[in-house]
N, C-alpha and C positions, 0 to 999 in steps of 0.2 A: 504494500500500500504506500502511495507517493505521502510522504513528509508534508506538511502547511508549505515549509519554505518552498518545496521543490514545485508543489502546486502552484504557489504563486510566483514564481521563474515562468514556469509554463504558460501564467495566462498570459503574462507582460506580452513573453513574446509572439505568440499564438494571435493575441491580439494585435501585434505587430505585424502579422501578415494581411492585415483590413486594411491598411491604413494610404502608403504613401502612393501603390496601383491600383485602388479601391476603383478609381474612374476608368482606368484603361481596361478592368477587365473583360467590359464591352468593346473594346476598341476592332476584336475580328469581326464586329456583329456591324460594323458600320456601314460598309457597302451596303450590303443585305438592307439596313434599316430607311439609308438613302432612297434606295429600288422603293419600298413599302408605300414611302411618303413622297413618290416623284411627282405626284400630281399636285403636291403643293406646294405655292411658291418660297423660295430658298432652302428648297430640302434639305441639298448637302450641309447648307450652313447649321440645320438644324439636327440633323445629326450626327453634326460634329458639336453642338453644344449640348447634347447629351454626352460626351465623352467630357467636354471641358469646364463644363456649368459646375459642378460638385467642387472644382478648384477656385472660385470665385465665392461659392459661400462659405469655403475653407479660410479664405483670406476677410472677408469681413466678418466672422461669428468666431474664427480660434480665439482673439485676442477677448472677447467676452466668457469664454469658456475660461481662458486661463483666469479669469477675474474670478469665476465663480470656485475656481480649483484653489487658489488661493483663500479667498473667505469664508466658503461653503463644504470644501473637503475634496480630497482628489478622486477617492473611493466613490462616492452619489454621482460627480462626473461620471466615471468612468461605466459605470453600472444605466445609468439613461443612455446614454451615448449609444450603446452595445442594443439596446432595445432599438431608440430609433434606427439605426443602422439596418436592422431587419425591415421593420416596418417600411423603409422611406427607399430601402436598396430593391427591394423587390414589388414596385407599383408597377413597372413594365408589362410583368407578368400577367398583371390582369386588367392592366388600362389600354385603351385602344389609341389616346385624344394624345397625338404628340405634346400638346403644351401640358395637359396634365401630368405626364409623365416626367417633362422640363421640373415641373413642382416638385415632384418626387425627388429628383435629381440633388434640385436645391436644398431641400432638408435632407437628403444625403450628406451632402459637403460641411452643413451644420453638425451633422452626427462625426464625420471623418474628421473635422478640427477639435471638438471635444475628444474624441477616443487619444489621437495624436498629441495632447498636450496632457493631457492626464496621465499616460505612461511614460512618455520622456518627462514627466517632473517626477512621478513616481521613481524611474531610477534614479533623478540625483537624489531623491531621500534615501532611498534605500540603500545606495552605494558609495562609495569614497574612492579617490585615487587611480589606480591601475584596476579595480574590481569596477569602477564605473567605466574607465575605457573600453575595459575587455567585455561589458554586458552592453554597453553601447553598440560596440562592432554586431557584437550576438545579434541586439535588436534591429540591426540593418543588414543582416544575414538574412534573417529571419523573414521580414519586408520582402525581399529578392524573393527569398523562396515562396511568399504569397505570389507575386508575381508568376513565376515561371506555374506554380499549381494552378494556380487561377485563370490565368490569362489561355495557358495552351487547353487547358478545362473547355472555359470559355468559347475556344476555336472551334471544339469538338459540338458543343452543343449548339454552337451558330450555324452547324450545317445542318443541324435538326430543324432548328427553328430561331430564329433570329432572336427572341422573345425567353429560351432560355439559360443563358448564362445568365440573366437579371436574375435567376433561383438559387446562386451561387452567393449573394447577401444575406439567406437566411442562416449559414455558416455561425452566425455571430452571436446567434443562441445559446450556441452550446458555450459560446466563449464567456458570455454572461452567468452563466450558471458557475462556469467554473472560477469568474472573480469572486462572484456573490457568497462562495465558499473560503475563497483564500485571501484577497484583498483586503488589509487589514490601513487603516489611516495612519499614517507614519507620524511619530511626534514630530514635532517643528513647530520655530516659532513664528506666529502669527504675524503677521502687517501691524507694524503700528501705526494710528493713527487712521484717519480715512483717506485712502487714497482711489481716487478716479482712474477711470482706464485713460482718458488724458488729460493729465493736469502738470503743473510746473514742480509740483513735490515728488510727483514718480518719474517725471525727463531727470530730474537729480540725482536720482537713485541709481539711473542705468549707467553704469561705464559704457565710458565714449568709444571703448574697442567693439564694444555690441551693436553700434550702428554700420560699422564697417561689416559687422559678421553678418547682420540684414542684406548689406548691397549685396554683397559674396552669393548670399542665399538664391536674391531674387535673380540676378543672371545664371546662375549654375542651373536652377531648376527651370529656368525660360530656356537654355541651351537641353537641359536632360528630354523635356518635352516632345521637344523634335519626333522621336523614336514614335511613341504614339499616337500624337497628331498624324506625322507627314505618313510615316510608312506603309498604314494600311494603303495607303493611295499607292503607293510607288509597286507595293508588293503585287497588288490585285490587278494591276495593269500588264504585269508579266505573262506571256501564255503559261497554260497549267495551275496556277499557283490559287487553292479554293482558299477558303477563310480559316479552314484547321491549319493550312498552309503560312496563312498571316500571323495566327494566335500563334504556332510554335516558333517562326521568326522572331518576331518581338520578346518570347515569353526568353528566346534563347540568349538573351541579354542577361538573364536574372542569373544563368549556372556559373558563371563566368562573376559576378558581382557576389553570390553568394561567397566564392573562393576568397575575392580580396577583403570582404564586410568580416568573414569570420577572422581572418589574420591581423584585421584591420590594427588593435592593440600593441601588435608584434612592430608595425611597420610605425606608428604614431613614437614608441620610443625613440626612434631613431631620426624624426622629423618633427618642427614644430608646423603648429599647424597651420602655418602660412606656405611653406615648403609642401606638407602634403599635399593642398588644395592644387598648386601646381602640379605635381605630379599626376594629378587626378585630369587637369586641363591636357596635358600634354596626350595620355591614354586619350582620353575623347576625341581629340583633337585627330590622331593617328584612326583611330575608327573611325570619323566621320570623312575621314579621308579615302579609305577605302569604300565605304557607302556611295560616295560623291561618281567614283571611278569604275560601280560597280557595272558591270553586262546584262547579271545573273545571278538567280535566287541565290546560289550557292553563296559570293560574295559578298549581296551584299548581309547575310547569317554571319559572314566570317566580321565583316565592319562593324557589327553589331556585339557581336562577342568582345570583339577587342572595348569596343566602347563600352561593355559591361567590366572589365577593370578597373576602369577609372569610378564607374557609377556608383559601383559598390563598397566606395569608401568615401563618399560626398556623402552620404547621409548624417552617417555617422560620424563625419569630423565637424558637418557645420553645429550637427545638435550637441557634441559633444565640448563643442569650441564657446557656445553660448553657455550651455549649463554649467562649464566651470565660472565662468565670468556673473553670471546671475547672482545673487545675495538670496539666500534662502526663503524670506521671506515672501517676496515677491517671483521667484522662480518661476512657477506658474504662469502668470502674466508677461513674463520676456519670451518662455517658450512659447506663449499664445501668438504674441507679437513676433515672432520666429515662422512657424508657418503659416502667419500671413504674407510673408513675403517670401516663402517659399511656395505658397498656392498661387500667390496672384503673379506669379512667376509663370507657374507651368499655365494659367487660364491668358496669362497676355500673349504667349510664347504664340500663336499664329498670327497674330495682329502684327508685335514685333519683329519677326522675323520676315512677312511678307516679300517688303521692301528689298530682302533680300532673295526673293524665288520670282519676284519680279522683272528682277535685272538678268539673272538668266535661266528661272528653271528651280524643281526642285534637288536634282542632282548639286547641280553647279553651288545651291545655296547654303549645303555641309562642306564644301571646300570653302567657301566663303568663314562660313562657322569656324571651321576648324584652323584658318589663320589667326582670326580674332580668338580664340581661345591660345595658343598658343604664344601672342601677341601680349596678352595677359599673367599669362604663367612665367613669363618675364618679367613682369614688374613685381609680381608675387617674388619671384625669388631676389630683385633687386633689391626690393623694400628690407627684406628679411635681413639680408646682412647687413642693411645699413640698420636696423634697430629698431625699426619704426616700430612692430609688432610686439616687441621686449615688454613682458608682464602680462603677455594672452595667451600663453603655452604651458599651461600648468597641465601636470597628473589630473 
């Protein structure tokens, strides 16, 4: 019989596979869904903002979630969250009215920024030092592996019916039951005073490195997006290649990130984490390079996998790089304010990026990516020796 503790490792990260590919697990179902709705005007647009809508109410409702995680308890977050996440992930199933199911979508993304700041503040409570790096990595391990389950899942049931990988949200049941048993409210002390989600006494409170670790955030996860957005398009345009075809492509990023997310701690000793994040641009950078170049399904799986090295240690160094910086108190509320700009990242990433599929395509527009990321990981590593980041690389 599993131990309390070992139960509640399990749910953290169990519950970490809902979280950061919650929206893409639909992403093989999107052609299909497009066809469904061609007879209405901006279909494709529209179901593309079923794949991206849940990252836009993840950016405006996390930082209210962390508000509540801090004053209300992380536990009661965490535990509603896990409920709507069922209820809101699977309306597809039985709603017909494309905007209805938009709605659905959006108290998804409500549920996904609550889940997502209530276990990454849970592990800084629960953890210290090298045991929070190293459960950190885990929880961004773990993420990848919801990904690859989910997503190629997903593919499989989209050739069924387009309508069922949306059944793949009721998962989150069982993950509930299994907090509701082990999740315990960690001591810690309270906020003092009244503080607002934005007022002049909490801009105080945050170190000035955590706004950098925001910028960091919102272009990594506006570059990560790409994969989801663009590719079911590039893949589905290939002869032969069905939708289990797209889900295993995309999902095949996560085997490749689960490798570097579990070493992630191994590799963080030895880098601070201005130097990792580089590293992490360069790996992308080198994938989207071969994507750009690709012919054929085969290659571009192979640019993908290479781009799952870098991915799979972005997770876990931005979250890990803020939770050490955060003051306990308000921890809650900086991770909230954490993936909001790592949502409103991945929901601006086709907007932002256009301009650049514009000029010539979407091949041509990951060689474009992949200089400016590259172009980046050089000032990351310039900065670094010059000192600029000195006091934001703690254990």
């Amino acid at each position: 019989m599993a131990t309390p503790d070992a139960l509640r490792k399990s749910t953290l990260l169990l519950g970490s596979t809902l979280t950061v590919m919650a929206g893409a697990i639909i992403a093989p179902a999107l052609p299909e869904i497009s066809r469904v709705y061609a007879h209405m005007p901006d279909a494709e647009l529209l179901s593309k903002l079923i794949l991206t809508l849940p990252a836009l109410f993840i950016a405006f409702f996390a930082p209210i979630a962390g508000y509540f995680v801090d004053w209300s308890g992380r536990r009661m977050v965490l535990l509603i969250s896990l409920v709507m996440y069922a209820v809101s992930g699977t309306t597809a199933v039985y709603l017909s009215n494309i905007h209805l199911i938009l709605v659905g979508r959006a108290f998804l993304g409500i549920a996904v920024g609550a889940l997502m700041t209530s276990i990454i503040t849970l592990i800084g409570d629960y953890y210290e030092g090298r045991a929070r790096s190293r459960f950190m990595g885990y929880q961004a391990a773990f993420a990848s592996t919801g990904g690859l389950i989910f997503i190629s899942t997903g593919g499989l049931l989209a050739d069924l019916h387009w309508r069922y990988p949306f059944m793949i949200y009721s998962f989150s049941l069982v993950i509930f039951l299994m907090a509701y048993l082990s999740v315990n409210e960690p001591e810690r002390a309270k906020p003092a005073g009244k503080i607002s989600l934005i007022s002049l006494s909490l801009l105080r409170r945050i170190p000035s490195r955590a706004f950098w670790v925001y910028g960091i955030a919102f272009f990594s996860f506006a570059v990560f997006y790409m994969i989801p957005v663009q590719m079911p398009f590039m893949l589905s345009a290939l002869d032969g290649v069905s939708s289990t075809g797209v889900g295993i492509a995309i999902a095949c990023m996560n085997i490749t990130a689960m490798l570097t997310a579990f070493n992630y701690s191994r590799v963080k000793r030895h880098l601070d984490f201005p130097f990792l994040m580089a590293l992490v641009y360069v790996l992308v950078a080198m994938g989207y390079g071969l994507i750009g170049s690709s012919q054929s399904y085969a290659m571009m799986v192979a640019g993908i996998l290479v781009c799952g090295l870098g991915f799979g240690m972005q997770m876990a160094n931005v979250n890990l790089w803020l939770v050490n910086l955060a003051p306990a108190p308000i921890r809650g509320t900086l991770v909230g304010y954490l993936n909001t700009f790592i949502f409103l990242g991945m929901f601006l990433s086709p907007i932002l990026l256009q301009p650049l599929v514009g000029i010539g395509g979407l091949y041509r527009s990951f060689h474009l990516v992949g200089i400016l990321l590259l172009l980046i990981a050089a000032v990351l590593v310039w900065s670094g020796y010059r000192g600029f980041w000195h006091g934001s690389a703690g254990e």
